[in-house]
C-alpha positions in Angstrom: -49.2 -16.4 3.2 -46.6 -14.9 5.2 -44.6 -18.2 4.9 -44.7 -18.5 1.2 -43.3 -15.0 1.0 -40.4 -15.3 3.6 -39.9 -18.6 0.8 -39.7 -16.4 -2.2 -37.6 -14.2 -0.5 -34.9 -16.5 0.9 -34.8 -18.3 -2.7 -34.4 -15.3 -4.1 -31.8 -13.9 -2.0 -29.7 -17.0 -2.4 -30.0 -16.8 -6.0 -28.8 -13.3 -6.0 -25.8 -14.7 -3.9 -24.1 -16.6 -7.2 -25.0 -13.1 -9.2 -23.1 -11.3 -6.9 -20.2 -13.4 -6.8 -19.8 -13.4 -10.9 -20.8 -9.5 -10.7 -18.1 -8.6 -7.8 -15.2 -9.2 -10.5 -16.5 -7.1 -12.6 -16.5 -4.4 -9.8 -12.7 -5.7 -8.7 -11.8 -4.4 -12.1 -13.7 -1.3 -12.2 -11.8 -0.8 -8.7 -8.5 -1.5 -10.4 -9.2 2.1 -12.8 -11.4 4.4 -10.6 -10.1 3.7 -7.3 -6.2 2.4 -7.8 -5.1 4.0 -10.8 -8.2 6.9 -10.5 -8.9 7.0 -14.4 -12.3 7.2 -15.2 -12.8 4.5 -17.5 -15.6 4.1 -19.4 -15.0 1.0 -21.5 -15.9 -1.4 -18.9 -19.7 -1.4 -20.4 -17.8 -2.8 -24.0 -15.1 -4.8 -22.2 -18.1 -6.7 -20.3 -20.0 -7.7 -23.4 -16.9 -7.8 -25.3 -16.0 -10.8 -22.9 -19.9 -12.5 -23.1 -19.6 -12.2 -26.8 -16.1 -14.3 -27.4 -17.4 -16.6 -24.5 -20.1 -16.9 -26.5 -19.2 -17.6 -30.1 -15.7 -19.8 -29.3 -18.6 -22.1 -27.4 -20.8 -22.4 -30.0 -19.2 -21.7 -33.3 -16.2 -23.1 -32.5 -17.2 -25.5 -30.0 -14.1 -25.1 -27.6 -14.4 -25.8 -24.2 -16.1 -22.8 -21.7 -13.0 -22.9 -19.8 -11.0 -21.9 -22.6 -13.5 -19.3 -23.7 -12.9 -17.6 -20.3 -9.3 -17.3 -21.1 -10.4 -16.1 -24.5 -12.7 -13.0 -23.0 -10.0 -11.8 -20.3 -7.4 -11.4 -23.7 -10.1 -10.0 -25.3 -11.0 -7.5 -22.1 -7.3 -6.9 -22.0 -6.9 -5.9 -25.5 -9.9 -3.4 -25.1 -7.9 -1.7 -22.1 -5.0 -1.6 -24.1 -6.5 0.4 -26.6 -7.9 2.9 -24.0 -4.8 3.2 -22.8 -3.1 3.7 -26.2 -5.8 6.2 -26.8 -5.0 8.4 -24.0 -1.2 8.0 -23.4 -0.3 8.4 -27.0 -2.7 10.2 -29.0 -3.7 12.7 -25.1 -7.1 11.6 -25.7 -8.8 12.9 -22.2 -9.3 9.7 -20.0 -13.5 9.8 -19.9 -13.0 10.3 -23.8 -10.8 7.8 -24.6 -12.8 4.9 -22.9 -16.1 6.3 -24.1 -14.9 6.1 -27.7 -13.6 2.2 -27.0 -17.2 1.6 -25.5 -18.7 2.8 -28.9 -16.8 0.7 -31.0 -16.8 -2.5 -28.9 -20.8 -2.1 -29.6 -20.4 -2.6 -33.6 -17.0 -5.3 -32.9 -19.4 -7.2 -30.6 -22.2 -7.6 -33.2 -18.8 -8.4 -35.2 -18.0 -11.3 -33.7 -21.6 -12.8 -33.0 -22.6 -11.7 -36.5 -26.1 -10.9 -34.4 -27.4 -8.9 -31.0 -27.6 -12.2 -29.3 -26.7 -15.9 -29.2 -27.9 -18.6 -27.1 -26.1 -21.0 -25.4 -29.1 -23.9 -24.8 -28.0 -26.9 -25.0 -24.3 -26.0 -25.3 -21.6 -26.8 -22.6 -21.0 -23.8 -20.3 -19.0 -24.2 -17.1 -22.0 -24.7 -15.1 -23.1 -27.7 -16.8 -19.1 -29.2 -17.0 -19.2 -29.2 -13.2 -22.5 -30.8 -12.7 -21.9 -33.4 -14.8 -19.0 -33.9 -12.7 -21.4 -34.4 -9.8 -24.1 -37.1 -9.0 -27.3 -36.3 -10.5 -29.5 -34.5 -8.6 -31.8 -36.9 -8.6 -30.0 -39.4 -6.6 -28.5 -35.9 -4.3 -32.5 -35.5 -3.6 -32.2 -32.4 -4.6 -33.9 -30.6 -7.0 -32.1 -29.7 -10.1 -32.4 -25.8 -10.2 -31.0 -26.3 -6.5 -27.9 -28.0 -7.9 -27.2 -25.7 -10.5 -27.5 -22.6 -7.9 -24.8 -24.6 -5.4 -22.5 -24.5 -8.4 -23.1 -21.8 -9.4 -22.2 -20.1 -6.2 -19.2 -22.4 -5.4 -17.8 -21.6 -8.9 -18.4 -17.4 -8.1 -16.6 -17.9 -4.7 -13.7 -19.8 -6.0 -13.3 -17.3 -8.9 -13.6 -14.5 -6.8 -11.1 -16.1 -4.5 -8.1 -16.8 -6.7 -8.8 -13.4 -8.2 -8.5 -11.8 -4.5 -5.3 -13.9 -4.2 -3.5 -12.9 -7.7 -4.7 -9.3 -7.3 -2.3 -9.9 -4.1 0.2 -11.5 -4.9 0.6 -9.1 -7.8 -0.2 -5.3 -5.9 2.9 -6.8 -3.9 5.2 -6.7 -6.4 7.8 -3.7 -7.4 5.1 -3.5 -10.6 2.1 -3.6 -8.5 3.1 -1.0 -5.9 4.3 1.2 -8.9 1.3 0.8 -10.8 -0.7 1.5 -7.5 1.7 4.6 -6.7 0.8 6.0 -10.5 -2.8 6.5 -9.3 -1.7 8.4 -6.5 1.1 10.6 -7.2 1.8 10.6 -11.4 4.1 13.4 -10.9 6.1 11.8 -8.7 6.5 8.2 -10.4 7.4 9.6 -13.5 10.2 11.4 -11.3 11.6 8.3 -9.9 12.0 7.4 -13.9 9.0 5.2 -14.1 7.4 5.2 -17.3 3.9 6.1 -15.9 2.0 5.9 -19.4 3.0 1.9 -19.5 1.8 1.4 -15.9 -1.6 3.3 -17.5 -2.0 1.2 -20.1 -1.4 -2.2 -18.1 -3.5 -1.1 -15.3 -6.7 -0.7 -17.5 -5.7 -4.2 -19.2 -6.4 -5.7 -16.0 -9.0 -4.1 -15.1 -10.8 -5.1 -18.1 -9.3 -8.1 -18.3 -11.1 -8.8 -15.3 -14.2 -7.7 -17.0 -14.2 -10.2 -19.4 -13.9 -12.6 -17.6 -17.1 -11.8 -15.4 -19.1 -11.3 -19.1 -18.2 -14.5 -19.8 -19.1 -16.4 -16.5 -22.4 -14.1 -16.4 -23.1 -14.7 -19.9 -22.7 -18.5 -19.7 -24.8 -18.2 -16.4 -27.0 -17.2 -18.2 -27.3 -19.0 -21.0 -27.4 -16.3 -23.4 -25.0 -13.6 -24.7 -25.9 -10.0 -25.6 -24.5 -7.1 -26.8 -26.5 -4.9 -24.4 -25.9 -6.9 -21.4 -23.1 -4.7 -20.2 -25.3 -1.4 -20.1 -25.0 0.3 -16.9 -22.0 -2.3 -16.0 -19.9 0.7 -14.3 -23.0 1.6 -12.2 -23.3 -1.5 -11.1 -19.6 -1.8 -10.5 -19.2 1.2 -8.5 -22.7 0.6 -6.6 -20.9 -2.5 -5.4 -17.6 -0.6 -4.7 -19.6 2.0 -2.6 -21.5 -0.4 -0.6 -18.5 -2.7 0.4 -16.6 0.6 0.9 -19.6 1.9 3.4 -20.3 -1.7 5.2 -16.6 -2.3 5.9 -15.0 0.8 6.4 -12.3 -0.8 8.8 -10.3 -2.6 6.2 -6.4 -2.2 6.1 -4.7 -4.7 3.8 -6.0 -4.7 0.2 -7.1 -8.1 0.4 -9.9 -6.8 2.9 -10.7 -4.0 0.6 -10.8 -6.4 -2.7 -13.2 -8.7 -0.2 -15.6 -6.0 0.8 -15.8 -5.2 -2.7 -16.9 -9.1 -3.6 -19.7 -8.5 -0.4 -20.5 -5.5 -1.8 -21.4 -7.2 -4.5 -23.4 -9.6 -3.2 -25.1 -7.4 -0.8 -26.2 -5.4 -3.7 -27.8 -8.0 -5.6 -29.8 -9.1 -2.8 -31.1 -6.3 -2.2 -32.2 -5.8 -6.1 -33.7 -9.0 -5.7 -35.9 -7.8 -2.5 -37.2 -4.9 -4.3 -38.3 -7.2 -7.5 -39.7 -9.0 -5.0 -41.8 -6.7 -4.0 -43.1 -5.7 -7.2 -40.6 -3.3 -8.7 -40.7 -2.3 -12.7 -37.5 -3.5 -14.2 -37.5 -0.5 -16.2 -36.6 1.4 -12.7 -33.6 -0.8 -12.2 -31.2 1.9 -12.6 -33.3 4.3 -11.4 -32.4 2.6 -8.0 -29.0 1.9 -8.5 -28.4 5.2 -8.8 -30.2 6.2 -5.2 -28.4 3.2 -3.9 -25.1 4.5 -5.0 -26.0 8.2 -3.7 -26.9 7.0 -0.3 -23.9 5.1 0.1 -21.8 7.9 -0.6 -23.7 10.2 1.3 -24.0 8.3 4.7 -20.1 8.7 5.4 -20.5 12.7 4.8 -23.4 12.6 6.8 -22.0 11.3 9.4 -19.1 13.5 9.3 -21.5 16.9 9.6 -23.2 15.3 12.7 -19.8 14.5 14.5 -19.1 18.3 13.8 -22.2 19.8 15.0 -21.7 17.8 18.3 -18.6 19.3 18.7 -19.2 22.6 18.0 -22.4 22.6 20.4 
């Protein structure tokens, strides 16, 4: 008994592993707005449908291949982060506002563009089945195939989550990086310095939800399905991921530690969803424990600080 339980656990730990790693881009771009340029954006929920959606439909109406339609949902994330943007720097819609009312309307353009609430991508190419067929059957692997598709599936999460950790870099580096990164700190003094702030805005939140297309798309075609309600509760999942990696690794310096303790964050947050289902949890009290996850997190550093200042004052 106790062995076929440890079994169903560690199976379903390591298939919360290639969940994370598709999920922890998702959270790199929600970093990108709350933490870097501190904009509370709420179109991330729309963005991350928005990119399942056009991964979807350019797969299976147009037939193109999944690689492409990756491409296609981080143009169409961007877009959706340039309207926020536009919304706030030009017309002074208030930030929360601004991405709530691109969240609303990326609802009715995503049932736009699938012309339905959901499409289904069985027996279609996705990038999970272009890779395996690059690989020997399972079969003569002696592996079982749901065992294949999981060791893709991860290796594809780390390598994406990888070259996005590298680009995010590379690109933080550069004059436009650190002014973009500069905006979220000190606005006043950017524009001083005769940066145009509302540009740095606009192509901050493109990333971000670039970046959030592109994880719709590789967990949509993970899935095999696409939705226009699979990105509800996306930014609580995002920052539940940020706040763990944040708590776990608090020693990180360079931003490439800080982007890679978002990715475990991730990860480590998905295992430990798929513990509690394990265990018997109702899915309808999913984000009923995200939400204590994400308030435990964030209390345990100000704990800790109120117990280092009782010590000293006694």
């Amino acid at each position: 008994m106790i062995i076929k339980i440890a079994t169903a656990l560690l199976l379903a730990g390591v298939g919360a592993v290639w969940q994370g790693l598709f999920w922890a881009i998702l959270a790199i771009g929600v970093y990108i707005s709350f933490r870097i340029l501190d904009f509370a954006d709420m179109t991330s929920e729309g963005s991350f449908a928005l990119g399942g959606c056009v991964s979807a439909t350019v797969i299976v109406s147009w037939g193109w291949n999944p690689f492409l339609s990756l491409l296609i949902a981080v143009i169409a994330g961007m877009l959706s982060g340039v309207v926020t943007g536009l919304l706030h720097t030009k017309l002074k819609i208030p930030a929360i506002l601004s991405g709530i009312l691109s969240m609303i309307a990326l609802y009715s353009i995503n049932l736009r563009i699938m012309g339905q609430a959901n499409t289904s991508l069985l027996g279609e190419k996705t990038v999970i089945s272009e890779i395996k067929g690059l690989l020997p059957a399972a079969k003569d692997m002696g592996i079982k195939d749901s065992s294949l598709q999981t060791m893709v599936c991860i290796g594809l999460g780390l390598v994406f989550a990888l070259l996005v950790i590298v680009l995010l870099y590379w690109f933080f580096g550069t004059e436009i990086g650190c002014v973009l990164r500069a905006t979220g700190n000190n606005e006043a003094m950017v524009r001083a310095q005769g940066a145009n702030t509302d540009l740095m805005k606009i192509l901050g939140l493109a990333i971000g939800n670039g970046l959030i297309g592109l994880s719709g798309g590789l967990v949509t075609q993970s899935y095999g399905y696409a939705d226009v309600t699979i990105g509800v509760g996306a930014i609580v999942i995002g920052l539940a991921s940020i706040v763990i990696g944040e708590v776990v690794f608090r020693k990180r310096r360079s931003f490439a530690r800080k982007l890679a303790a978002i990715v475990c964050g991730s990860v480590i947050y998905r295992i430990i969803i798929a513990f509690v289902y394990q265990l018997g949890l109702n899915t309808n009290d999913l984000k009923l424990l995200t939400a204590v996850l994400v308030a435990v997190a964030l209390s345990v550093p100000v704990l800790k600080k109120q117990k280092v200042k009782v010590r000293r004052e006694v």
